[in-house]
N, C-alpha and C positions, 0 to 999 in steps of 0.2 A: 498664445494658448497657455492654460496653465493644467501640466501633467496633471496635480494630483484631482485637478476638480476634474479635467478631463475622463479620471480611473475612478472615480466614486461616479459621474455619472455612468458615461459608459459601460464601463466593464461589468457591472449589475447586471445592462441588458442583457450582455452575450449569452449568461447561463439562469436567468430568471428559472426556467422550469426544472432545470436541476435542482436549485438550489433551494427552491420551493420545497421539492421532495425528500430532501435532505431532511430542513429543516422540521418536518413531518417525526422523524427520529429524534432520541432522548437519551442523554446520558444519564443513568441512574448511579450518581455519588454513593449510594448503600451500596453495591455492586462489587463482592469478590471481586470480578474480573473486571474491575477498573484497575488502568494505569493511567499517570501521571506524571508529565515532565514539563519542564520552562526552560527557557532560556533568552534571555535578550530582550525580556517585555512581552516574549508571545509562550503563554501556556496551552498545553495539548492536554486534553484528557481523553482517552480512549474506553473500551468494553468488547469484550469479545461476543460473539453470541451463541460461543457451546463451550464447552469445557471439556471435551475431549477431541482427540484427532486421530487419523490414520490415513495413513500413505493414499493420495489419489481422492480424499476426502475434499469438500471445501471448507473453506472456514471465512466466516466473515466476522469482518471488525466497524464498529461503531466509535467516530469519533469528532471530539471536538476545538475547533482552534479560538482561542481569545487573542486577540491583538490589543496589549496593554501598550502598543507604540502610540507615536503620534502621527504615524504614517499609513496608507493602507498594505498589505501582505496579500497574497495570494498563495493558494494551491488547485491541486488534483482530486479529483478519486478515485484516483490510480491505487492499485493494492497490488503485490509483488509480493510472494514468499521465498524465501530460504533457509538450506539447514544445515546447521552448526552442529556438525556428529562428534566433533572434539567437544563440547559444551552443550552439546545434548538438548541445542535452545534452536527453537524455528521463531527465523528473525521474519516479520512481517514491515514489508517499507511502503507504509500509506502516503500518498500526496507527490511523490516521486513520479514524474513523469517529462524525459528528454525528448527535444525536440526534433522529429523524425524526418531526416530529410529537409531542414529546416523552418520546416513547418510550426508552426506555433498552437503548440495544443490548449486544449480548453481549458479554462484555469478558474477558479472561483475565488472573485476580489474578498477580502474581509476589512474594513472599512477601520479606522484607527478606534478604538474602546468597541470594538462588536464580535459579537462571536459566532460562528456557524458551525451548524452540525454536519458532518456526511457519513457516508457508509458505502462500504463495499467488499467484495468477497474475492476470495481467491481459492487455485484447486494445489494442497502442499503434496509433492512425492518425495517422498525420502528411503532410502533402503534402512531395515534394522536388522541385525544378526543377531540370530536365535532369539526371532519376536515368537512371546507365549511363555516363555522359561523365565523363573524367576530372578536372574541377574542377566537378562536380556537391556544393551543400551536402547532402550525405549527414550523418544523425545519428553521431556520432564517443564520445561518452561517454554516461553511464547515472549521474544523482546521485540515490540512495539518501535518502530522509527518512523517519526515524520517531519515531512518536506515541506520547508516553508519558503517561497519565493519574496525576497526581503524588499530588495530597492526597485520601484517599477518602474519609477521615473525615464529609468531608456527606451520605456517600451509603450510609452502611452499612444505615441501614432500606429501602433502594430493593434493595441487594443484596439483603436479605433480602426480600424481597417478589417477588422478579426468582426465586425459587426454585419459586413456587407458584402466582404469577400475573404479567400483567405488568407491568410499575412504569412510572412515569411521574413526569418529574420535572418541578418548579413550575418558574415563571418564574425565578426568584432559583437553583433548582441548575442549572437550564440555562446561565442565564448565569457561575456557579460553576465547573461543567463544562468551558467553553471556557475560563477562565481558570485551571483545571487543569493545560490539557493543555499539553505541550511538546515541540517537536519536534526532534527532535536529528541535526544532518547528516553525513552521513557522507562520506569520501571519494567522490569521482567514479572510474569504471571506465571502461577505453576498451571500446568496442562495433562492430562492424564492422558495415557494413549488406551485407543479402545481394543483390547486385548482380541476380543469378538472376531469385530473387522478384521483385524490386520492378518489373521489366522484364515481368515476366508479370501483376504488379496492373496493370500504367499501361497495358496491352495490352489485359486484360479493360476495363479502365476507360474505355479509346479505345473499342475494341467494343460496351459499352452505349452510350455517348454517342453514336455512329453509329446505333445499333439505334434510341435514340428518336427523334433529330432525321429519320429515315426517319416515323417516324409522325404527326410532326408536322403540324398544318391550317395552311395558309399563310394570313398574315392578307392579310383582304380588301378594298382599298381603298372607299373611299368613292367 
């Protein structure tokens, strides 16, 4: 059997109608909120699709992988937020996605010189102290990371098995797996926070905390 023809036929079929829909999406190069990074022969280009955020908000990202190898690569479209209150940056991490239980999650091959688009959203929470006030640490930028699954070669009978039922991989491709995958960072994007919102979360969020400590039992001395 030969992997890589094995993973260029194969592994295409697994996520046809994903990846279909993906490809439906478009990275616009003119685009403020494009970011941009390479590394290794594979360039990411991503795009946000708002420019402002607040706590409990979603936010979704557009983006794109090139595989300038000679090999094929895979990812996700997984999307995963977090926030950097020291640095005042929500790190968003697209294409990231471990295998649960060792189960082998759905992965979108990208074939050596091809590129594919996906997209996905996520919902960010973060606290800000004294959001609304003019030197409130409001989140200010948005750094983009994405996951790129390098050598598939260990896994091309898992692809193929991943067509007809589910695959699961051993302890050794698990740990294979993570030392695959590589994450490649992209520039940071500035992001505005929406003043509006975040003033009408911390409002509802005063208004529950009011509503329970009302129903609160006082405790009872001894």
């Amino acid at each position: 059997m030969n992997p890589p023809r094995v993973l260029h036929g194969l592994l295409l079929a697994v996520l046809t109608s994903s990846a279909a829909l993906a490809q439906s999406a478009r990275i616009d190069m003119k685009d403020e909120r494009r970011a941009v990074g390479r590394e290794d022969n594979i360039r990411v280009d991503a795009q946000l699709t708002q420019d402002a955020v607040t706590s409990g908000s979603p936010i979704g990202v557009v983006w794109q992988v090139e595989n300038l190898t000679n090999a094929p690569v895979a990812t996700s479209a997984e999307v995963s937020a977090d926030y950097d209150a020291a640095a005042r940056t929500l790190v968003l991490s697209v294409g990231s996605e471990v295998p649960s239980g060792g189960a082998m999650p759905r992965m979108v091959v990208i074939a050596a010189g091809e590129k594919k688009v996906l997209t996905g959203a996520t919902t960010v929470h973060f606290m800000v102290a004294g959001a609304g006030m003019p030197h409130a640490a409001v989140p200010r930028f948005v750094q983009i990371k994405a996951s790129v699954l390098r050598d598939l070669t260990a896994f091309a009978t898992l692809f193929e098995q991943r067509v007809s039922r589910k695959a699961v991989l051993t302890d050794a491709q698990f740990t294979q797996w993570m030392e695959s995958n590589d994450t490649i960072v992209l520039n940071a994007l500035p992001i505005h926070y929406d003043v509006a919102r975040g003033r009408a979360t911390s409002a509802a969020d005063a208004s529950i905390r009011s509503i329970d400590s009302a129903f609160e039992v006082p405790a009872t001395r001894p």
